[in-house]
MISE-311894 format. One line per 5 residues: number of its first residue (from 1); their letters; for each residue x, y, z of N, C-alpha, C. Coordinates in nm, 2 decimals, always signed. Layout:
BEGIN
NUM	A	X/Y/Z/X/Y/Z/X/Y/Z  ...
END
This chain:
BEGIN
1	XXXXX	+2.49/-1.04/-2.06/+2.63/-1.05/-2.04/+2.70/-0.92/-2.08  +2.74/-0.85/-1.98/+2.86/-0.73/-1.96/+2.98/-0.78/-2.07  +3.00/-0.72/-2.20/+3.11/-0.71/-2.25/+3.24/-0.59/-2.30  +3.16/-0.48/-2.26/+3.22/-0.34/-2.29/+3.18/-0.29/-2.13  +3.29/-0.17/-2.16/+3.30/-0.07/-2.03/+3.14/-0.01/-2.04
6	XXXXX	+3.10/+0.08/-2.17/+2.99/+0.11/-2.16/+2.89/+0.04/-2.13  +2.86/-0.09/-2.16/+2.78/-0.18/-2.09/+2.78/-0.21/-1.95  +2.90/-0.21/-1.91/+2.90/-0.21/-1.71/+2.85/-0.07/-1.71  +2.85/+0.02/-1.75/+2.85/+0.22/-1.70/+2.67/+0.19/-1.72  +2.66/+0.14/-1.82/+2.49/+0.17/-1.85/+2.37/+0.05/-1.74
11	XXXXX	+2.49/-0.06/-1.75/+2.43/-0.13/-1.60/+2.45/-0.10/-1.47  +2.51/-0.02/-1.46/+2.52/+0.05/-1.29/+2.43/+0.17/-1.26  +2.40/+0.24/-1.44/+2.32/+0.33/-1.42/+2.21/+0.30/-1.41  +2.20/+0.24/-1.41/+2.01/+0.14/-1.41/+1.99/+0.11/-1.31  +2.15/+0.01/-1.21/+2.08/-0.02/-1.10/+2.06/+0.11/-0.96
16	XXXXX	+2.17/+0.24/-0.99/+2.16/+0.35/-0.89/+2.00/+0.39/-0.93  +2.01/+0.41/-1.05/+1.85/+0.49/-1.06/+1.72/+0.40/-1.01  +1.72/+0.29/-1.03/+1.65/+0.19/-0.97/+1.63/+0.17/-0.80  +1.76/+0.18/-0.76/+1.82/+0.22/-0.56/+1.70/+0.36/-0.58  +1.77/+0.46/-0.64/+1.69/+0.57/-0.59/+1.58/+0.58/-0.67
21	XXXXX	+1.55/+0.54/-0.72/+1.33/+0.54/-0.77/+1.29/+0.47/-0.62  +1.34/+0.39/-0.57/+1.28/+0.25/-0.46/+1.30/+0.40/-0.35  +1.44/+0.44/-0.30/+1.42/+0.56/-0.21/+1.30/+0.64/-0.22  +1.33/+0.73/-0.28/+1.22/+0.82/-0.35/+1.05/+0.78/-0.30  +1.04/+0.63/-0.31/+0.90/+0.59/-0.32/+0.88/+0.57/-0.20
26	XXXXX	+1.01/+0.54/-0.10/+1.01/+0.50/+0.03/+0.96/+0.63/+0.14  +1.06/+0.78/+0.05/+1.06/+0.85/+0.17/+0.96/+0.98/+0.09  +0.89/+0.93/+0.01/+0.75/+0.98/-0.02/+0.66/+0.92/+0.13  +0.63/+0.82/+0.10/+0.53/+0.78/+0.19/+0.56/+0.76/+0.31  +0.64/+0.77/+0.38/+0.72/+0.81/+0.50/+0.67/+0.98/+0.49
31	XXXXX	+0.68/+1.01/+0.42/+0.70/+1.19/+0.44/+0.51/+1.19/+0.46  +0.43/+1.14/+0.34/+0.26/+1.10/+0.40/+0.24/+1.08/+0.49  +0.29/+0.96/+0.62/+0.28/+0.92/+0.68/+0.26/+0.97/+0.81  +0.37/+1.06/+0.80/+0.43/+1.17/+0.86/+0.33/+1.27/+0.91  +0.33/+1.34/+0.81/+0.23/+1.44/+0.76/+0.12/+1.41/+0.84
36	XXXXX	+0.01/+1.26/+0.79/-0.12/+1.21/+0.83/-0.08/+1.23/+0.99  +0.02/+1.17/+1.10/+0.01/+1.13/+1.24/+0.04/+1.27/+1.29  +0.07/+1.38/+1.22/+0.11/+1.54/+1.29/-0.02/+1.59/+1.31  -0.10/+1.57/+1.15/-0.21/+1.66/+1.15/-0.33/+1.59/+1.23  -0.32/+1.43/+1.26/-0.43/+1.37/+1.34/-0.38/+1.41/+1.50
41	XXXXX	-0.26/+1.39/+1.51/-0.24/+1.41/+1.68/-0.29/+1.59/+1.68  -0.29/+1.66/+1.60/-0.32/+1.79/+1.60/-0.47/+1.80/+1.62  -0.53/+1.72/+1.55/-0.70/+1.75/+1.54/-0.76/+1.69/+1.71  -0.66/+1.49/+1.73/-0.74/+1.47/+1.86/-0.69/+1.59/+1.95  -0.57/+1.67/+1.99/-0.53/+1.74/+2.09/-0.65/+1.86/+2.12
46	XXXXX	-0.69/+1.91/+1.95/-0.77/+2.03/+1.98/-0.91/+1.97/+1.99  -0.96/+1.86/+1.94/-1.10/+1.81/+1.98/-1.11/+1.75/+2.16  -0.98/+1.71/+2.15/-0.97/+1.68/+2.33/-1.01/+1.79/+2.40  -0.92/+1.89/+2.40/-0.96/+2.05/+2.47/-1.10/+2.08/+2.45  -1.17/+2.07/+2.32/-1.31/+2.16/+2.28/-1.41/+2.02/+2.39
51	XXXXX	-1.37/+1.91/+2.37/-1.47/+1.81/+2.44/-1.48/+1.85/+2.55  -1.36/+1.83/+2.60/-1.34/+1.86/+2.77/-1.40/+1.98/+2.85  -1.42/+2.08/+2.80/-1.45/+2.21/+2.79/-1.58/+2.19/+2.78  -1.65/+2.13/+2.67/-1.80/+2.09/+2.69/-1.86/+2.07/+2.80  -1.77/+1.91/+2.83/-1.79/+1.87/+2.96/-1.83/+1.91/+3.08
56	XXXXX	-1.69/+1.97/+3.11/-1.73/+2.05/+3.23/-1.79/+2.20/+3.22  -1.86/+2.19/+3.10/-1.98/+2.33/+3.09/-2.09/+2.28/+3.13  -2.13/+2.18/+3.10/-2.25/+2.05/+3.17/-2.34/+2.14/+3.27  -2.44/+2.13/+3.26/-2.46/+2.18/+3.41/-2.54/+2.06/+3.51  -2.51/+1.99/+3.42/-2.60/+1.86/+3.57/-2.49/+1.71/+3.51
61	XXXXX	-2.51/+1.66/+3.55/-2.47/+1.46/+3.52/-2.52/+1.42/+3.40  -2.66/+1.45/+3.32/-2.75/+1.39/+3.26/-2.67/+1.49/+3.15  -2.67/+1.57/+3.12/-2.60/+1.66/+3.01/-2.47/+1.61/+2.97  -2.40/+1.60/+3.09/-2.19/+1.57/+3.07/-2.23/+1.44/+2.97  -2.33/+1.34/+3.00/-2.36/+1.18/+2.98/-2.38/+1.24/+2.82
66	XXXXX	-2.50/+1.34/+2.82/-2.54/+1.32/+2.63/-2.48/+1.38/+2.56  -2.41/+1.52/+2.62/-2.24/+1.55/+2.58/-2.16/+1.44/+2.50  -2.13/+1.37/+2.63/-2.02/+1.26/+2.59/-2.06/+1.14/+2.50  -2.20/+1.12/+2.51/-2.25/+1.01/+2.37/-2.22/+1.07/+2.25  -2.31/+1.19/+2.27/-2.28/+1.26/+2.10/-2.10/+1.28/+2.10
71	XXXXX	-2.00/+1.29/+2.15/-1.91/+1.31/+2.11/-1.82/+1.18/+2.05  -1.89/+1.05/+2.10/-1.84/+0.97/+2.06/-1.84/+0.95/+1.88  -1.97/+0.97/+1.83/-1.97/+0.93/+1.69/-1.86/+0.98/+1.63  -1.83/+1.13/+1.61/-1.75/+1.19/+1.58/-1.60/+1.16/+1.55  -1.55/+1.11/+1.69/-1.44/+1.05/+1.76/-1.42/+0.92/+1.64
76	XXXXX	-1.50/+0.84/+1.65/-1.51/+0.74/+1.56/-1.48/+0.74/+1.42  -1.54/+0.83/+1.38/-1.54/+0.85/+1.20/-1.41/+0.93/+1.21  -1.38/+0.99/+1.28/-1.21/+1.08/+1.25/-1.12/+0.89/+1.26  -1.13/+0.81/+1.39/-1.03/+0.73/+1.37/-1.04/+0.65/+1.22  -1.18/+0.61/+1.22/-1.22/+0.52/+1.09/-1.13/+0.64/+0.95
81	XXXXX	-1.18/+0.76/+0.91/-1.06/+0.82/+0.85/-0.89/+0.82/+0.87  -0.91/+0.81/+0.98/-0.73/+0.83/+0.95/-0.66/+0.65/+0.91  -0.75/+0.61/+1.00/-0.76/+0.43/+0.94/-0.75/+0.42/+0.77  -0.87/+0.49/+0.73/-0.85/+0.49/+0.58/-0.76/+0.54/+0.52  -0.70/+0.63/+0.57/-0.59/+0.74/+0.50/-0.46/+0.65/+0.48
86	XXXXX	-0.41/+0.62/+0.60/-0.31/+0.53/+0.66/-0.31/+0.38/+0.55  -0.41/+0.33/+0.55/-0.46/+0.18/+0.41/-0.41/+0.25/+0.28  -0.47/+0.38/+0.26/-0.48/+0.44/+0.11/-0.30/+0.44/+0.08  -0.25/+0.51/+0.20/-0.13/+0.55/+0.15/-0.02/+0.43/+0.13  -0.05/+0.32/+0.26/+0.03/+0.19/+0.25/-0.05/+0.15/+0.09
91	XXXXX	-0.16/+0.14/+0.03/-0.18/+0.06/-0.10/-0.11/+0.16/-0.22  -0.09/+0.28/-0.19/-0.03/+0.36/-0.31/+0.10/+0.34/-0.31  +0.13/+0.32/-0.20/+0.31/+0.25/-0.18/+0.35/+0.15/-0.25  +0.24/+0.04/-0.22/+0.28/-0.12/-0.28/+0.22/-0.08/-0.39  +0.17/-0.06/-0.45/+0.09/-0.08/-0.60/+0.22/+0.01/-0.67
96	XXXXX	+0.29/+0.14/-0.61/+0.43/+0.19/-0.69/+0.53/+0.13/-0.66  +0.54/+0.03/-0.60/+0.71/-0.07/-0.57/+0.63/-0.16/-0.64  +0.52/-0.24/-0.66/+0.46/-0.35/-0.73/+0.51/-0.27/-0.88  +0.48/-0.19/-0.95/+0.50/-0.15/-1.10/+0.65/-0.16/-1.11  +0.76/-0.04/-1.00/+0.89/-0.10/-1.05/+0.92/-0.24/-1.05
101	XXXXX	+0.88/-0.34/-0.96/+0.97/-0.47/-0.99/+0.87/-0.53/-1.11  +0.79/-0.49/-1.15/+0.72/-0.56/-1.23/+0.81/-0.53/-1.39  +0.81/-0.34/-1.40/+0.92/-0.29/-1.50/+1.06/-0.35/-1.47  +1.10/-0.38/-1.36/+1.22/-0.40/-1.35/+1.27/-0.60/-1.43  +1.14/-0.69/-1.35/+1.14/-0.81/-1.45/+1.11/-0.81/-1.56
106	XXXXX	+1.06/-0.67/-1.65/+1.06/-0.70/-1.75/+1.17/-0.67/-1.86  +1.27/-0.61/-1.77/+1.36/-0.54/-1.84/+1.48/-0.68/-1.83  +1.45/-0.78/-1.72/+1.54/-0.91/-1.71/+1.47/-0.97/-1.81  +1.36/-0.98/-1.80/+1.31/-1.08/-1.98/+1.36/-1.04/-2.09  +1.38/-0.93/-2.10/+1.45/-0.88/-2.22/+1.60/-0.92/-2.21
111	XXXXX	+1.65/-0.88/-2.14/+1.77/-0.89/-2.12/+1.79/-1.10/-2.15  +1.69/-1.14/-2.08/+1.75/-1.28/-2.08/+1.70/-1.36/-2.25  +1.63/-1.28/-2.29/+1.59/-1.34/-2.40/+1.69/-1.27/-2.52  +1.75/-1.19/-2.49/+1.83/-1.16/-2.60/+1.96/-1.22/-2.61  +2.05/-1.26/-2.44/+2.11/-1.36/-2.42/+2.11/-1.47/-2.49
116	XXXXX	+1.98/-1.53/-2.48/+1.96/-1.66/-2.52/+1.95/-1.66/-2.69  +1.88/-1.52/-2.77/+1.92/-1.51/-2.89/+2.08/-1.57/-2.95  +2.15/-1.48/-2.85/+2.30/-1.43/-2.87/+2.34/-1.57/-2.86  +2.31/-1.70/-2.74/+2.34/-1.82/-2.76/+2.33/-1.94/-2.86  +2.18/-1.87/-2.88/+2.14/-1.94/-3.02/+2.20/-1.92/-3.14
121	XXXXX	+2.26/-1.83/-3.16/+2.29/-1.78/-3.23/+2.51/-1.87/-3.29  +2.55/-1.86/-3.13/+2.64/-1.92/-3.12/+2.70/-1.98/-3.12  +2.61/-2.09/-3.06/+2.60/-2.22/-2.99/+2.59/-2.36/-3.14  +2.70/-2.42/-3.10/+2.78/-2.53/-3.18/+2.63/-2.62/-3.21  +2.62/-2.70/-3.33/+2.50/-2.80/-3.34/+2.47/-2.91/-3.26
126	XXXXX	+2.36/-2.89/-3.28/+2.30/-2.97/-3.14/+2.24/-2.92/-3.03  +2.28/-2.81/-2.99/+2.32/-2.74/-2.89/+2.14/-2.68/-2.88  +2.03/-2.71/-2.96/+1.92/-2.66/-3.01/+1.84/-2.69/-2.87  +1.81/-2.86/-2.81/+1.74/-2.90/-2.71/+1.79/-2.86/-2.62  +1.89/-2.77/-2.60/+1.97/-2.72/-2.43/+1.82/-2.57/-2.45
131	XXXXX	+1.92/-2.55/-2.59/+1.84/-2.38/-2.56/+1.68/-2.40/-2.54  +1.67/-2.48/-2.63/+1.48/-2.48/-2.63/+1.42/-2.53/-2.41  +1.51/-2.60/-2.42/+1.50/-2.60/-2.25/+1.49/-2.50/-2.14  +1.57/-2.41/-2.21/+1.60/-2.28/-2.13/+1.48/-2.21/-2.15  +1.45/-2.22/-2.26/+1.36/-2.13/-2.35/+1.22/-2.11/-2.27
136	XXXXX	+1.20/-2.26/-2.24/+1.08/-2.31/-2.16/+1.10/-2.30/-2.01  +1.22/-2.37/-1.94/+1.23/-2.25/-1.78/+1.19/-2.14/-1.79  +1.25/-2.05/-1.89/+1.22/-1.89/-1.87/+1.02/-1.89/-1.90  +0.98/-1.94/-1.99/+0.87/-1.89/-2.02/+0.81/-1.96/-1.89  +0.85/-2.08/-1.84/+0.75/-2.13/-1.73/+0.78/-2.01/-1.59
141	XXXXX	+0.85/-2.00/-1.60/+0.92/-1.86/-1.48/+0.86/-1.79/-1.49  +0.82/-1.72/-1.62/+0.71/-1.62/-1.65/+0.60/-1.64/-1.62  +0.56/-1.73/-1.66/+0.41/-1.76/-1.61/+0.33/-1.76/-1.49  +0.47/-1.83/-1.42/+0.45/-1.85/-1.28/+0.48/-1.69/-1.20  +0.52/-1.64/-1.28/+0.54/-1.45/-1.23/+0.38/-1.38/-1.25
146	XXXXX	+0.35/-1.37/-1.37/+0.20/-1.30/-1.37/+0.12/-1.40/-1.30  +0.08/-1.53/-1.28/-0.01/-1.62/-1.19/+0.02/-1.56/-1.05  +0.15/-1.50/-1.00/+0.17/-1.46/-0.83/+0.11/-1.31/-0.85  +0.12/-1.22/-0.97/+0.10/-1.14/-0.95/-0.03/-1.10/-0.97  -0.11/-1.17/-1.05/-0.22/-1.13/-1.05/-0.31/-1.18/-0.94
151	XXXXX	-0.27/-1.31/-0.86/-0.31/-1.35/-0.72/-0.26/-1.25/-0.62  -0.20/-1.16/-0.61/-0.16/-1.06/-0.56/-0.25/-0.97/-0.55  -0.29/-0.95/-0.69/-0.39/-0.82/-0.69/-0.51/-0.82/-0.66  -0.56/-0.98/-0.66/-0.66/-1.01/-0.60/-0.68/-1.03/-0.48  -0.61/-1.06/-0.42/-0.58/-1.06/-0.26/-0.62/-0.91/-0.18
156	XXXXX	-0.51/-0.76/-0.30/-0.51/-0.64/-0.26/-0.69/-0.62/-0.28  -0.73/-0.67/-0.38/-0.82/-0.60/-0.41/-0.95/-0.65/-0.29  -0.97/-0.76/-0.25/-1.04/-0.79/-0.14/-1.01/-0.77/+0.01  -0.87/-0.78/+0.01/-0.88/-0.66/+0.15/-0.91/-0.52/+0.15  -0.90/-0.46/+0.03/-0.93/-0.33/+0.03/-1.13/-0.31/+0.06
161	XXXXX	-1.18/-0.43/+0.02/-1.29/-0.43/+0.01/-1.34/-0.47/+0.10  -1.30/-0.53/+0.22/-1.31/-0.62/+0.33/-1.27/-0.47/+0.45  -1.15/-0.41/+0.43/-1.17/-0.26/+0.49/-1.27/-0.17/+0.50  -1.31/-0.16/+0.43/-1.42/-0.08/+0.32/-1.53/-0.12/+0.43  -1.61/-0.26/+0.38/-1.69/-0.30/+0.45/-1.66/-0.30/+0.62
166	XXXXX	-1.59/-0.35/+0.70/-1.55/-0.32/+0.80/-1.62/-0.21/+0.87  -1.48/-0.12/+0.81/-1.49/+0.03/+0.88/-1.63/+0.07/+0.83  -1.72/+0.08/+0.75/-1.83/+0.12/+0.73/-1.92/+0.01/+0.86  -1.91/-0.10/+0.88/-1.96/-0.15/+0.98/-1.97/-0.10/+1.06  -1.85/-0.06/+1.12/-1.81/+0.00/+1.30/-1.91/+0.18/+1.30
171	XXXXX	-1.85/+0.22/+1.19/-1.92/+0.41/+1.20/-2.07/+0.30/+1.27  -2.13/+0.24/+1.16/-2.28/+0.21/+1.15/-2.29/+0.16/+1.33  -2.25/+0.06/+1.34/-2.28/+0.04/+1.50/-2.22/+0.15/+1.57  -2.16/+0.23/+1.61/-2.11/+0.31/+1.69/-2.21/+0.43/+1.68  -2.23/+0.46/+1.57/-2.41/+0.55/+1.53/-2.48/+0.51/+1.67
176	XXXXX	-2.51/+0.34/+1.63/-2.65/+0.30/+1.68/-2.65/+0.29/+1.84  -2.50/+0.31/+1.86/-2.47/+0.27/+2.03/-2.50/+0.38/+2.07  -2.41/+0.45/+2.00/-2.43/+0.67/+2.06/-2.59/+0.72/+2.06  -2.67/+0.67/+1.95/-2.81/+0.72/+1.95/-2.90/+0.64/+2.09  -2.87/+0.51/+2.07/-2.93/+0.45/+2.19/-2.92/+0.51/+2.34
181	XXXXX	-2.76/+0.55/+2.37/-2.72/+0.58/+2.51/-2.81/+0.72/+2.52  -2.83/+0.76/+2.42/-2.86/+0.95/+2.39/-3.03/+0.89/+2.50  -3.08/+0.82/+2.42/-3.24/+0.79/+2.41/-3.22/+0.74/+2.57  -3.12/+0.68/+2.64/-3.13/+0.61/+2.77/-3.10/+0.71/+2.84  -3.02/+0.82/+2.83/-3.01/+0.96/+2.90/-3.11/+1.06/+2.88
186	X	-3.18/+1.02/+2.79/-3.26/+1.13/+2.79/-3.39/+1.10/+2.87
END
C-alpha cells in the first residue's frame, strides 16, 4: 500500500525500469535475430553463385548430378545451424523474461507479505483466522507458481533435447541420401 509521495516515485520507478529491462531484452534479440537472417541470406546468396558456377563448369550430366549431391550435405547442415541459432537465441530470450517475472514475483511476495505483516499488526482481535487465511492463499499461490515454473523448465528442457535429437537426425539421413545418390551416379 502506497502511503507517501516517495512511495508512489519509488513505485513508478520500478515499474519504468521494469517497461525498459522487458524493452532492452526484446530489442536485443530482435537485433540477434536480425543480425542471424542478414548474415544467413548473405552466406545462401554467395553459396548459390559458387554452386551454380560449379554446375555449369560440369563437363557432362554425370558430374552436374555428383556436383549437386555433394552440394546438398552442406546446404543442409548450414540450414540445421541457422535452425539452431534461431532456437538458441528464442531460449536465451525466454530463459531472460522467465528470470525478470520470476524477480519481479518475488519482489510482490515481499511486498504482499509485509502488507499482511502491517495488517497483522493492525487488525482489531479476532481478526487472526481472516489473516492466517490470506496467509495460506498466498503461500498456496506460491506453490502453485514454482510447480508452473518448474513444469516449464522441464518442458524447455525436453524440447531443447528433442531439437537436438532431431536436427542431428536429419544432417545423419541427408549424409546417407547424398552418399547413396553419389554411389548411384557414379
Amino acid at each position: 500500500m502506497i502511503t507517501s509521495p516517495e512511495q508512489f516515485a519509488v513505485a513508478n520507478k520500478a515499474a519504468v525500469d521494469s517497461m525498459l529491462s522487458l524493452a532492452n531484452t526484446a530489442l536485443a534479440s530482435a537485433e540477434r535475430i536480425a543480425a542471424l537472417n542478414l548474415n544467413t541470406a548473405r552466406s545462401v546468396l554467395e553459396d548459390s553463385v559458387s554452386n551454380t558456377k560449379a554446375i555449369l563448369g560440369a563437363k557432362d550430366p554425370q558430374e552436374a548430378m555428383s556436383l549437386q549431391a555433394s552440394l546438398t550435405q552442406p546446404n543442409v547442415e548450414k540450414a540445421v545451424a541457422y535452425t539452431r541459432s534461431m532456437y538458441e537465441i528464442t531460449a536465451q530470450t525466454r530463459e531472460e523474461l522467465a528470470k525478470m517475472i520470476e524477480s519481479q514475483f518475488a519482489d510482490f511476495q515481499k511486498q504482499v507479505a509485509s502488507l499482511l505483516d502491517q495488517a497483522t499488526k493492525s487488525s482489531p482481535a479476532g481478526s487472526d483466522v481472516a489473516v492466517a487465511a490470506v496467509k495460506s492463499a498466498i503461500a498456496a499461490a506460491n506453490s502453485a507458481f514454482d510447480s508452473m515454473n518448474k513444469a516449464a523448465k522441464q518442458v524447455s528442457e525436453i524440447a531443447e533435447a528433442n531439437v537436438a535429437a532431431a536436427t542431428n537426425a536429419t544432417v545423419k539421413a541427408v549424409g546417407a541420401t547424398a552418399a547413396a545418390a553419389k554411389k548411384k551416379v557414379a
